[in-house]
C-alpha positions as CSV (number, residue, x, y, z in Angstrom):
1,X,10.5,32.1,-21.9
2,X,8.0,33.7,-19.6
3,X,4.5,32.9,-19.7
4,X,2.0,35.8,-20.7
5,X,0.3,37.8,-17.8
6,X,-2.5,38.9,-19.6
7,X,-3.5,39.7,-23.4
8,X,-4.5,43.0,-24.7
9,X,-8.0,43.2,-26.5
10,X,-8.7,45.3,-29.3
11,X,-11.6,46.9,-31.2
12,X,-11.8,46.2,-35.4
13,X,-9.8,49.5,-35.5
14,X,-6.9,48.0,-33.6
15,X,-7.7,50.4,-30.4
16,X,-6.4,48.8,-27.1
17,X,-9.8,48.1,-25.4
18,X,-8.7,46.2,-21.8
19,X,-6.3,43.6,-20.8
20,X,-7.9,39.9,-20.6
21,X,-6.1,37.5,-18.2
22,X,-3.9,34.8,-19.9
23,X,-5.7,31.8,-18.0
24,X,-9.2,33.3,-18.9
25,X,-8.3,33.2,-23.0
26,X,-9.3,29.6,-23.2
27,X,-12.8,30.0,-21.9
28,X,-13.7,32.3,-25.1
29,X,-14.5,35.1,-23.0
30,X,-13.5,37.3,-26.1
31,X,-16.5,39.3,-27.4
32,X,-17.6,39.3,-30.9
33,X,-16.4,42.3,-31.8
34,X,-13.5,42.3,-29.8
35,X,-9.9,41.1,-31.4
36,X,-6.5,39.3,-30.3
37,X,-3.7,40.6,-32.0
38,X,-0.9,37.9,-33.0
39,X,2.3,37.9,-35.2
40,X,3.5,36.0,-38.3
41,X,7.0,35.8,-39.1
42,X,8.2,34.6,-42.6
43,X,11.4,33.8,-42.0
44,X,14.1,33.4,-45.0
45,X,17.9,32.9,-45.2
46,X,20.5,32.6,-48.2
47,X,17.6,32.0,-50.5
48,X,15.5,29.8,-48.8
49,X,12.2,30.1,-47.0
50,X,12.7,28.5,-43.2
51,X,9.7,26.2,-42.2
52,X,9.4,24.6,-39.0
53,X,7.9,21.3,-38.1
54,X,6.3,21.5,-34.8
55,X,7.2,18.4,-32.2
56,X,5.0,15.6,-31.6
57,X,4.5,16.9,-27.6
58,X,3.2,20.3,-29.6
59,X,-0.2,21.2,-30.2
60,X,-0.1,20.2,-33.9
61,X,2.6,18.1,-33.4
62,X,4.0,17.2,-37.0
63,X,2.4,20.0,-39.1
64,X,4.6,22.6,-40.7
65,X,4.6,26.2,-39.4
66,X,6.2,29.5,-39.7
67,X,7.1,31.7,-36.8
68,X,3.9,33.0,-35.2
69,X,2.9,34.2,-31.3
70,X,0.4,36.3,-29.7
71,X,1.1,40.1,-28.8
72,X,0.7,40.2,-24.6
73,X,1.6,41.9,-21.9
74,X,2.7,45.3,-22.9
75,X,4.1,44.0,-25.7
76,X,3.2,45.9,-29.6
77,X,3.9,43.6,-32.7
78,X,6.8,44.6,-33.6
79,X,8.3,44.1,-30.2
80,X,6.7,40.5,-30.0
81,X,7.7,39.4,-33.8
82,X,11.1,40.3,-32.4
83,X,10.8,38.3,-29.6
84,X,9.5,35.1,-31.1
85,X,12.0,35.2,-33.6
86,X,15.0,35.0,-30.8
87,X,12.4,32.7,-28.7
88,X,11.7,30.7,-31.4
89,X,15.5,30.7,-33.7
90,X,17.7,32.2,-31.2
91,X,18.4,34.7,-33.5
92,X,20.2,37.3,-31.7
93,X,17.5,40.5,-30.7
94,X,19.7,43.2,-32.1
95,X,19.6,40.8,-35.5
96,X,16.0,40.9,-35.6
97,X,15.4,44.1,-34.8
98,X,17.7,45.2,-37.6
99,X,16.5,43.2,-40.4
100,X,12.9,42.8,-39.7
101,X,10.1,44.5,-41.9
102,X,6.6,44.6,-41.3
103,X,4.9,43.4,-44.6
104,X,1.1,43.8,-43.5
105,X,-2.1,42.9,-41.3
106,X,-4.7,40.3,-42.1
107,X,-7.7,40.2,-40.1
108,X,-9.5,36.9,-39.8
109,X,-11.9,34.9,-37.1
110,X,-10.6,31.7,-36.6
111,X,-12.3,28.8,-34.5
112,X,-9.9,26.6,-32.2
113,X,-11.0,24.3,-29.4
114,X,-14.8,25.1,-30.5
115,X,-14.6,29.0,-29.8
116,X,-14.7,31.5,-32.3
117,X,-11.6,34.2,-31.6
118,X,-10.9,37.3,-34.2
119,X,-7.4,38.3,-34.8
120,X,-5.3,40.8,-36.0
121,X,-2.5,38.7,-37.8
122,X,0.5,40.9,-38.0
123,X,3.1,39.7,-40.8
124,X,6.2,40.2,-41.2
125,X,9.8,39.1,-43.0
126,X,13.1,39.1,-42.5
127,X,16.1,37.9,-43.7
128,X,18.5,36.2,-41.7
129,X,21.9,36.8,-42.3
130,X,24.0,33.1,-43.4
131,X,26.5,33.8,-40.7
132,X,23.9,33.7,-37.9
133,X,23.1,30.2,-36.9
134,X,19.4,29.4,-36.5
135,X,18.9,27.3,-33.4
136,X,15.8,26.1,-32.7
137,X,14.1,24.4,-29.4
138,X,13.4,20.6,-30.1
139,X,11.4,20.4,-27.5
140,X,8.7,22.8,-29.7
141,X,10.0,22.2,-33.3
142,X,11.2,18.9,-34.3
143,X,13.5,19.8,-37.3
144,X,13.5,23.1,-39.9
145,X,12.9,22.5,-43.6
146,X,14.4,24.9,-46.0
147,X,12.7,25.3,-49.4
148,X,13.9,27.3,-52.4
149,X,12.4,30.8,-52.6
150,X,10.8,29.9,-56.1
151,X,9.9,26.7,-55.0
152,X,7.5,27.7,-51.8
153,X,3.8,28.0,-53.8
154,X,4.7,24.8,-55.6
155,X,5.9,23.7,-52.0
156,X,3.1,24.8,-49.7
157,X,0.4,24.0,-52.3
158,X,1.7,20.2,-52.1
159,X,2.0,19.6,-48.7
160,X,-1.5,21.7,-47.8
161,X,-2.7,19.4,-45.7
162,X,0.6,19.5,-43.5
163,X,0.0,22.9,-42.6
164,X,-0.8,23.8,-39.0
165,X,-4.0,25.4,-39.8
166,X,-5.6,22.0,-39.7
167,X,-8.6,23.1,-38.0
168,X,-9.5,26.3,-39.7
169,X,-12.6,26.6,-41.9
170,X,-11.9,26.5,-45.3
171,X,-13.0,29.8,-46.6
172,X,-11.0,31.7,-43.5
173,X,-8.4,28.8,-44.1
174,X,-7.8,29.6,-48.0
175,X,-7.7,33.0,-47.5
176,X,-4.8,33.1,-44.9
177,X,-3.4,30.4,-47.1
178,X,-3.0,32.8,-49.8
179,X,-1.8,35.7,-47.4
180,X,0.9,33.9,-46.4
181,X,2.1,32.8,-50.2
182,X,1.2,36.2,-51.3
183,X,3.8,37.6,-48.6
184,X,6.5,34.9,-49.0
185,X,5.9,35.5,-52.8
186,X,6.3,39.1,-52.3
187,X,9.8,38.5,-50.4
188,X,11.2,37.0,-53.0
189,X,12.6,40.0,-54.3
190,X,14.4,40.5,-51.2
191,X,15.6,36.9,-50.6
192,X,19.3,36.7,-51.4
């Protein structure tokens, strides 16, 4: 995987603005009304909603996630939820780009490291078929956990505090929270 050049900014209307430097995204030089744009993958095979658990040498080391990334370099978001998937799963790109479906946008400012960033959060499903093999890296995801389509509310509500989005504020916290079961919930239909 190659690291990110630079990521493109975006107004509240999702028009590309400039391109901001990968190395200068940690110094919060993102204006306030200026937005990131990042993807969200819910990820689901032969009935079951695929969690990760990120490694201990991860940022959040131990806390459950879902397949996310930021959209940079000339990448859109449907080209980068494709790539994170076969980063992230090693899900074959011809795989993803076949089965993947755009579910919808969320936008949200979220505070990490003590700066305030807004994002357009891009989500997405797909399905993977139960002959492809998920692979993961264990170097960024210690093991997978596989939960039961109708068991992920019950699931996600239990283990809230497992969650990567440790260090959200609550109110921007809950209401991603209940994008993300709102999504997964409204996969379920789909998951085989």
């Amino acid at each position: 995987m190659e690291a990110a050049k630079y990521y493109r900014v975006y107004d509240k209307d999702k028009n590309h603005l400039y391109n901001l430097p990968a190395g200068e995204l940690r110094k919060g030089v993102v204006g306030d009304d200026e937005y990131l744009q990042c993807v969200n993958i819910i990820v689901t095979q032969g009935g079951e909603v695929v969690l990760q658990v990120r490694a201990d040498t991860q940022e959040a080391g131990g806390f459950l996630d879902i397949v996310s990334g930021k959209v940079d370099d000339d990448d859109n978001p449907d080209t980068s939820a494709i790539r994170e998937v076969n980063e992230e799963y090693s899900v074959p790109v011809e795989v993803v780009a076949g089965h993947l479906r755009k579910l919808g946008v969320h936008t949200a400012t979220l505070l990490k490291r003590e700066t305030l960033k807004n994002w357009h959060m891009n989500f997405y499903h797909i399905d993977v078929p139960v002959d492809i093999e998920i692979v993961f890296d264990p170097g960024e995801i210690a093991r997978l956990l596989r939960v039961p389509a109708g068991e992920i509310m019950e699931f996600l509500r239990e283990n809230w505090g497992r969650i990567m989005l440790y260090n959200l504020g609550d109110v921007v916290t809950e209401s991603y929270f209940q994008n993300v079961v709102d999504y997964v919930i409204g996969c379920a239909p789909d998951i085989n």
